[in-house]
N, C-alpha and C positions, 0 to 999 in steps of 0.2 A: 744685444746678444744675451741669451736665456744661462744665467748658472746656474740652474737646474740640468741634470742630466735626465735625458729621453728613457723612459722605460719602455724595453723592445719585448711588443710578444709576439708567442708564436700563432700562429693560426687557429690553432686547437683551444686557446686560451680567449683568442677573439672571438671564436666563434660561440662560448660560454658566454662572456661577456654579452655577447647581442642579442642570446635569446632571450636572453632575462632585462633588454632594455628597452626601457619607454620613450629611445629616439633612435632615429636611423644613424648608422655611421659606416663607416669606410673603412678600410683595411689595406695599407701600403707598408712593403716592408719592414714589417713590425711596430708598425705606429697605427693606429687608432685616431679616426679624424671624426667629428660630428659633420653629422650632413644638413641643411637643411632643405624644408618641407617646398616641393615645387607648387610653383602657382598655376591658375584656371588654364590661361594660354598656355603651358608648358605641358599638360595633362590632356589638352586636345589637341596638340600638334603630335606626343607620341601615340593617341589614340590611332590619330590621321595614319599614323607610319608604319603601328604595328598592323593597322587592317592593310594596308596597301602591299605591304611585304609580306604577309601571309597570302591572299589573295595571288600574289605573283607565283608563291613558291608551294602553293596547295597540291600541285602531281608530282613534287620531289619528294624524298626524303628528310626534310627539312624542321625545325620545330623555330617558333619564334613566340618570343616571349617577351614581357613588356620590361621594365626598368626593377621589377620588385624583384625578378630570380635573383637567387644567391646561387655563385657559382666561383668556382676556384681557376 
């Protein structure tokens, strides 16, 4: 068990944080996680998905986007 206490931010604060960082991370109720970097098969299985799911949903209203969007 960590006794250190969690430093909680808020969104606004995170999202400062991530433009200005030189690794991916994550954002969970107020904690800040490092991500790491996906491999070869993990980049051509979501290639695979996001061309199959656009292709499906090309006459809706729909948008699809791969893993990079940041979205609240």
């Amino acid at each position: 068990m960590s006794t250190q206490p969690k430093t909680f931010l808020t969104p606004e604060h995170y999202l400062a944080i991530e433009r200005e960082a030189e690794y991916k991370s994550e954002y969970y109720q107020g904690e800040m996680f490092a991500m790491a970097g996906a491999g070869e098969a993990h980049n051509v299985l979501v290639t695979n998905l996001v061309t199959g799911l656009n292709n499906q949903l090309r006459s809706r209203p729909c948008r699809v986007y791969s893993n990079d969007m940041r979205v609240r």
